[in-house]
matplotlib code that plots the C-alpha trace (Angstrom):
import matplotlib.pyplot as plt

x = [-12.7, -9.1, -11.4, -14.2, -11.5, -9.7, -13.2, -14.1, -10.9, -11.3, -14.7, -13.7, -10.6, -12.3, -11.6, -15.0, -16.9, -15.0, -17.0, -14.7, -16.7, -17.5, -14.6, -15.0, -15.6, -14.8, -12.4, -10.6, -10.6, -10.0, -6.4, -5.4, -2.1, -0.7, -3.6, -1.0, 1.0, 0.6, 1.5, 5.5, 6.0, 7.4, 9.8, 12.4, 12.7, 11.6, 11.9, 10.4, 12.6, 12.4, 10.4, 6.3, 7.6, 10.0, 9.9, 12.8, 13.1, 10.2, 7.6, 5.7, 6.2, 2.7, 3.7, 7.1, 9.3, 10.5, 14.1, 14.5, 17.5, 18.1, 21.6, 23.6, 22.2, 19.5, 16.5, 14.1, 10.8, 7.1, 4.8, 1.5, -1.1, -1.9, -4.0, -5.6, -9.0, -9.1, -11.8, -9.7, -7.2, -10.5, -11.5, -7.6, -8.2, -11.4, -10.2, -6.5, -6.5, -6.8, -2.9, -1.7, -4.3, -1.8, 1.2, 0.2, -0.5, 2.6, 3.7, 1.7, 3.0, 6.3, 5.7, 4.1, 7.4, 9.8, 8.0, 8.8, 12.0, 13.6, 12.0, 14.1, 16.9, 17.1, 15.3, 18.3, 18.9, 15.3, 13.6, 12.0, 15.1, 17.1, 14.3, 13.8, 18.0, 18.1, 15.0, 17.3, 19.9, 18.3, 16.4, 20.4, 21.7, 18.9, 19.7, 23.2, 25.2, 26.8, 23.9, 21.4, 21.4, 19.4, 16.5, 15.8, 12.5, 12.1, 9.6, 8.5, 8.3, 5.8, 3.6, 3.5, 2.2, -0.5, -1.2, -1.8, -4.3, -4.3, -6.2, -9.3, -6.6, -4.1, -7.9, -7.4, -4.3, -4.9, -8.0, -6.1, -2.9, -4.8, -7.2, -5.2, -2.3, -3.0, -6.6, -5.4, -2.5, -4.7, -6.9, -4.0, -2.5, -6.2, -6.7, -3.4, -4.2, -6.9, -6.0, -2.5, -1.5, -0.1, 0.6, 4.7, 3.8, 1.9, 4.2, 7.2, 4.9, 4.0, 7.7, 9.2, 6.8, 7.3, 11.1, 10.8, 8.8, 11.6, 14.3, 12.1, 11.0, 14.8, 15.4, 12.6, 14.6, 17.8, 17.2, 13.7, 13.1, 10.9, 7.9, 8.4, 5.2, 6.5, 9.5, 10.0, 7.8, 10.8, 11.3, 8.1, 5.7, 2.3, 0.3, -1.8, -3.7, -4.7, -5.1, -8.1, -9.6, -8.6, -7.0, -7.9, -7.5, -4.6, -1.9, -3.1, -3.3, -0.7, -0.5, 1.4, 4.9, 5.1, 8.7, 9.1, 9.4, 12.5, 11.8, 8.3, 6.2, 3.9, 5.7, 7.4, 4.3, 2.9, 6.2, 6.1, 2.0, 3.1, 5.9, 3.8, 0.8, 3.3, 4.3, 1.0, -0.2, 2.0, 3.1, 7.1, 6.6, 7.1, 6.0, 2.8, 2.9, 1.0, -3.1, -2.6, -4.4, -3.0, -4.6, -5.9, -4.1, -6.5, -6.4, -2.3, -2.5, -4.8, -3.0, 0.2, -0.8, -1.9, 1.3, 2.8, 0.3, -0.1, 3.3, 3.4, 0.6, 1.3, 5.2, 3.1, 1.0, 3.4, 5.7, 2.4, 0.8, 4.7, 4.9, 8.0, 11.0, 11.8, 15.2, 12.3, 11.1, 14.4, 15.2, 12.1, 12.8, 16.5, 14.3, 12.0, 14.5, 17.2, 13.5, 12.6, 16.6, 16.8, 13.2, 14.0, 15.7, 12.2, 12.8, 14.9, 11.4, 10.1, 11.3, 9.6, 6.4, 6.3, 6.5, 4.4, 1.4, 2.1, 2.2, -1.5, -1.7, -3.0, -2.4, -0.8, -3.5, -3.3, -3.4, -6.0, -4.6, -4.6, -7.3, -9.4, -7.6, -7.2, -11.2, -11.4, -8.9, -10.5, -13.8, -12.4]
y = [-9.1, -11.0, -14.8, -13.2, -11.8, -15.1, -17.3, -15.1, -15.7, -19.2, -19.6, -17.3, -19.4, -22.4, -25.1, -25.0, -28.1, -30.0, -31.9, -32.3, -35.0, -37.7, -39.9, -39.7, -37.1, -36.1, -33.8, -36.2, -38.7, -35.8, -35.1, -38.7, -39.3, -35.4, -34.7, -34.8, -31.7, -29.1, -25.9, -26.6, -29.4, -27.7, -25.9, -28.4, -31.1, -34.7, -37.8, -40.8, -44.4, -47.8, -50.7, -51.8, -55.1, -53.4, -51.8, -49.2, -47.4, -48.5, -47.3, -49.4, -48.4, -48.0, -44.6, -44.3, -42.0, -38.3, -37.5, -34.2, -32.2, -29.0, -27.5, -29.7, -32.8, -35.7, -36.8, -38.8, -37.9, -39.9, -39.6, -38.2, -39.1, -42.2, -40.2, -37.7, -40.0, -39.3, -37.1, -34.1, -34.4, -33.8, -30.8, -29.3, -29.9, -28.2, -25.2, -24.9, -21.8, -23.5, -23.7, -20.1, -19.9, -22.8, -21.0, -17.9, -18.9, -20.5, -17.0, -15.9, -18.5, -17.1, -13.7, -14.6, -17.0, -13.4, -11.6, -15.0, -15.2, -11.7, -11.7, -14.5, -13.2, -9.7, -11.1, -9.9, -6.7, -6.2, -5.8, -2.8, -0.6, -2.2, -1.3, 2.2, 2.1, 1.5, 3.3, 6.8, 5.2, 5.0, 8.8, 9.4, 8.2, 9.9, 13.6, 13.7, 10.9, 11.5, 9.8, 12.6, 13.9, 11.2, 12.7, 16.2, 15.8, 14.5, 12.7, 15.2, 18.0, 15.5, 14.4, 18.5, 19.0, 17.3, 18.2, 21.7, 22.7, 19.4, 17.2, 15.7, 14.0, 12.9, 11.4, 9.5, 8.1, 7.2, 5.1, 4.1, 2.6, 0.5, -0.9, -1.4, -2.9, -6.9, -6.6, -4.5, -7.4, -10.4, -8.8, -8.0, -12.2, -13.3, -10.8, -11.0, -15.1, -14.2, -11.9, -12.9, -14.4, -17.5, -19.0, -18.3, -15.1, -15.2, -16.7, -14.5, -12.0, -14.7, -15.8, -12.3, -11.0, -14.6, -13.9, -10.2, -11.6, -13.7, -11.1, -9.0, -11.2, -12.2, -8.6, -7.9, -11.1, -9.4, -6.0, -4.8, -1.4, 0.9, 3.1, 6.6, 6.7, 4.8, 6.8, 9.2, 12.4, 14.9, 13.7, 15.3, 12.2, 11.4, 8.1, 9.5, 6.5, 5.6, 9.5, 9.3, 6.1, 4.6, 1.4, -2.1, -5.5, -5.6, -3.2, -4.7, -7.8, -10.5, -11.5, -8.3, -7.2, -3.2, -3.3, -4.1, -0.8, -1.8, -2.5, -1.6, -4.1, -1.8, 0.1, -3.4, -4.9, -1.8, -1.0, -4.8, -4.5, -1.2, -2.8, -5.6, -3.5, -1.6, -4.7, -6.1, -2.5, -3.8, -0.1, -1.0, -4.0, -4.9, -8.5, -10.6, -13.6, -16.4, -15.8, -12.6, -10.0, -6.3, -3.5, -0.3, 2.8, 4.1, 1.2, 1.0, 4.4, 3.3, 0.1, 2.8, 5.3, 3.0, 1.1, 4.8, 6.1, 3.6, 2.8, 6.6, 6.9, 4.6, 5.7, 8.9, 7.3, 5.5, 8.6, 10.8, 8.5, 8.3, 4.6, 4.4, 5.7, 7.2, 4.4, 1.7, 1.9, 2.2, -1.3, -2.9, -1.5, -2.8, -6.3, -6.3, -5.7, -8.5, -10.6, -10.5, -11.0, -14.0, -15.4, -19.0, -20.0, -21.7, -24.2, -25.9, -26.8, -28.4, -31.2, -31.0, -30.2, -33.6, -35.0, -33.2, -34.2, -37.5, -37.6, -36.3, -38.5, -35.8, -35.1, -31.3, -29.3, -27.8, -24.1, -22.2, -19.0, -17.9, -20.2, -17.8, -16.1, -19.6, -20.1, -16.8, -17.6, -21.2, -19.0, -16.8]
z = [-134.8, -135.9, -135.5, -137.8, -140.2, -140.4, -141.0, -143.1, -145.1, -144.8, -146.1, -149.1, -150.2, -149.4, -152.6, -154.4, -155.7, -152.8, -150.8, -147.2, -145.5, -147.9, -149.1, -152.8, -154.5, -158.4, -158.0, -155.9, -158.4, -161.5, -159.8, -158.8, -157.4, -157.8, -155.2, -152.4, -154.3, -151.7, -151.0, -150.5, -152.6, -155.3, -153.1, -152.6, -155.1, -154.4, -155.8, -155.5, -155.3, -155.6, -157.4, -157.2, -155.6, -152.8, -149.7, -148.5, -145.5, -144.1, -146.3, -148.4, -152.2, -153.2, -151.3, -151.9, -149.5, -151.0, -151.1, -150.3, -151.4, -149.6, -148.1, -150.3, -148.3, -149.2, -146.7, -146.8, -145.4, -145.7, -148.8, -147.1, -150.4, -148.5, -145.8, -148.4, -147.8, -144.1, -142.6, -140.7, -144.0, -146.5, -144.2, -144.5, -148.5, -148.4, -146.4, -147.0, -145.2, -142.1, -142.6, -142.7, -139.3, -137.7, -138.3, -137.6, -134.0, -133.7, -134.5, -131.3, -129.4, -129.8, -129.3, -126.3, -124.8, -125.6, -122.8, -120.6, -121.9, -121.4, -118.0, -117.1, -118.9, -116.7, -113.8, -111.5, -113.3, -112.9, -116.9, -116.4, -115.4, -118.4, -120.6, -119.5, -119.9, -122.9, -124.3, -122.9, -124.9, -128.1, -127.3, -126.8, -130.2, -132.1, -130.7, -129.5, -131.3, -134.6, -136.0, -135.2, -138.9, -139.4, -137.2, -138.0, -136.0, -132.2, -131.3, -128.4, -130.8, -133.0, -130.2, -129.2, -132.1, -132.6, -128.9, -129.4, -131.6, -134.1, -131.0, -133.2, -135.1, -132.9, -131.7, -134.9, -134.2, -130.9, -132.5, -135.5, -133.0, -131.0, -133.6, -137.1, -136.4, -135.6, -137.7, -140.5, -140.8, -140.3, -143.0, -145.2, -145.0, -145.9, -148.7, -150.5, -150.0, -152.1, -154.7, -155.4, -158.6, -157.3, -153.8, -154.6, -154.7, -151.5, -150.0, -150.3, -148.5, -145.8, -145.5, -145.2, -142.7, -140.9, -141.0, -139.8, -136.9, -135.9, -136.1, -134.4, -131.6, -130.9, -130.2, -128.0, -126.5, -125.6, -125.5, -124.0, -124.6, -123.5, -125.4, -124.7, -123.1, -120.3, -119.3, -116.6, -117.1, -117.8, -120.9, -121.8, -123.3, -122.6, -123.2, -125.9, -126.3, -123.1, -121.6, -124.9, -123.4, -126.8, -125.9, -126.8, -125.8, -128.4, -126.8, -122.9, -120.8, -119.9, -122.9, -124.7, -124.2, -123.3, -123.1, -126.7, -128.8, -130.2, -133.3, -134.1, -135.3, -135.8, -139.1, -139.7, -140.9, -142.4, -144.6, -145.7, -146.6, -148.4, -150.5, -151.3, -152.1, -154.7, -156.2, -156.8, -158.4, -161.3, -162.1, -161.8, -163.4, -167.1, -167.3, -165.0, -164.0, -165.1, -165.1, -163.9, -165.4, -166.1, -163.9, -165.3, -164.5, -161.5, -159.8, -160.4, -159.3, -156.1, -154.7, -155.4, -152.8, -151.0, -150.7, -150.1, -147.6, -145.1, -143.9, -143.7, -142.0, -139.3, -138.9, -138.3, -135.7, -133.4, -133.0, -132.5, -129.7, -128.1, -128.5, -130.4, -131.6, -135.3, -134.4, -134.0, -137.4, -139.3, -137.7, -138.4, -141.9, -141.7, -140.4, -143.6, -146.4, -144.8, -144.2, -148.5, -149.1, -147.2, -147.0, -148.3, -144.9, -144.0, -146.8, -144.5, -142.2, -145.2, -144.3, -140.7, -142.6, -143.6, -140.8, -139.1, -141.8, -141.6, -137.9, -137.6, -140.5, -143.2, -146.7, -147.3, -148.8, -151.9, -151.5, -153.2, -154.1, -157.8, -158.4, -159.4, -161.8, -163.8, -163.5, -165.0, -167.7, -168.5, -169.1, -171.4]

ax = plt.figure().add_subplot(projection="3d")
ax.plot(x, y, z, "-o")
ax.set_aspect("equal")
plt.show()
């Protein structure tokens, strides 16, 4: 499902009238030497030194080195324009998508090494007793610390509920758990690649739920937590999910961490969708950005309740299905807001970026997002 939602993404913000596999083409001779002006080149200034006749640094000046200014310090890193011609680099211009796919599974990667790593970490201790610890402790703050104003509701009472006598949809939320969350984002990356105005736009989005991945993964680091699910049966919580034979190959295996409720990911991703959806509905804005066009008011209206209902609708589902805390999604909420406010810390990787094209000897490719609102502008 999440390979034919990416491919599909890819073939639909593939560069059009590119041809990847023969070496000339005309656009690549219609954008010349700003061919190489991908899709972080902008981000940090650059500038480009030295005389036709000289070499410095290594680099010959027919591709002169960047100097990169970022933290109040100067770097030089390798002009990649000199492999735009290569095969695997025309491919990467043609389907510039192909890059979000790369990072994205280094984003697996490293949710995959925090299972590894807090094993390790609590491997005397034993992980699955600190986790159950400290999922009592955060049950424990919620109903008997001063903080318990804040939660009116608990999350037994919820999951009762919709237990007795509301069980065709907590059947829905058992579904909607183990299905939405890692397609429903994957979707939501390639669409908004898509749709938004312009790849800065984009990638705030990308950047911020990056970020909040980060944060989050460094907490399911150094403090595993349990679900309530998983704890002892006094405490009154059933597995929902899996008692309905609903579960899917994206809540089980080696390859997902159950001890990491705290925070959820879950309403992370969906209150970060939501507040991005909201923003793109234009309603609380007074200006648009470049080539973008102004909504009408039912489809402000739409992308608004949209924006509004589906974090709801999933902070609804993983306290329904018991598998996490209200405390769970007030962090990852805490995560997303200190993710927007500080997404710009990845600027300082641009610098790796370059290297790392120029090791695989590729040209960064130019991103296609808001293309199509500047093909629809030319033709009006």
């Amino acid at each position: 499902m999440v390979a034919s939602i990416l491919f599909i993404a890819m073939f639909m913000t593939r560069r059009k009238r590119f041809r990847g596999l023969p070496y000339f083409s005309k656009l690549s001779d219609r954008l010349g030497s700003s061919y190489s002006d991908g899709s972080s080149e902008h981000l940090l200034p650059y500038i480009y030194e030295g005389d036709s006749g000289d070499e410095e640094g290594g680099f010959a000046l027919k591709d002169p080195p960047k100097r990169r200014t970022c933290c109040c310090m100067t770097v030089y890193t390798p002009n990649t324009s000199r492999f735009r011609k290569n095969i695997h680099s025309r491919i990467l211009q043609r389907f510039p998508f192909l890059i979000e796919m790369f990072y994205w599974i280094i984003n697996y990667a490293f949710y995959r090494f925090t299972a590894i790593a807090s094993q390790a970490i609590f491997a005397k201790t034993g992980i699955w007793q600190v986790a159950e610890q400290h999922g009592i402790a955060v049950l424990e703050t919620e109903h008997i610390s001063m903080l318990r104003i804040l939660f009116p509701l608990r999350e037994r009472d919820v999951q009762q509920w919709f237990m007795h006598g509301h069980q065709d949809a907590l059947t829905v939320l058992n579904k909607a758990y183990a299905l939405i969350h890692i397609p429903g984002t994957v979707g939501f990356i390639c669409w908004y690649y898509y749709v938004a105005p312009s790849f800065d736009t984009f990638a705030v989005a990308r950047r911020t739920i990056t970020l909040t991945n980060f944060c989050a993964f460094m907490t399911f680091i150094f403090y595993p937590c349990m679900p309530p699910r998983l704890l002892p049966r006094e405490f009154g919580f059933l597995d929902t999910v899996r008692h309905d034979d609903a579960q899917s190959v994206f809540m089980s295996g080696k390859y997902v961490n159950t001890l990491a409720a705290m925070p959820s990911m879950h309403f992370g991703y969906a209150f970060c969708i939501g507040a991005t959806l909201i923003y793109h509905s234009g309603l609380f804005r007074r200006t648009l950005e470049a080539g973008e066009f102004r909504k009408s008011v039912p489809w402000k209206l739409f992308y608004l309740a949209l924006g509004v209902g589906y974090p709801t609708f999933i902070l609804i589902t993983i306290v329904a299905t018991a598998n996490h805390y209200w405390m769970d999604a007030m962090v990852a909420t805490t995560f997303v807001i200190f993710s927007f406010c500080c997404n710009k810390v990845f600027y300082v990787f641009i610098q790796l970026e370059d290297w790392l094209f120029y090791f695989i000897r590729a040209d960064k490719p130019v991103p296609t997002t808001g293309e199509r609102f500047h093909e629809m502008g030319a033709r009006i």
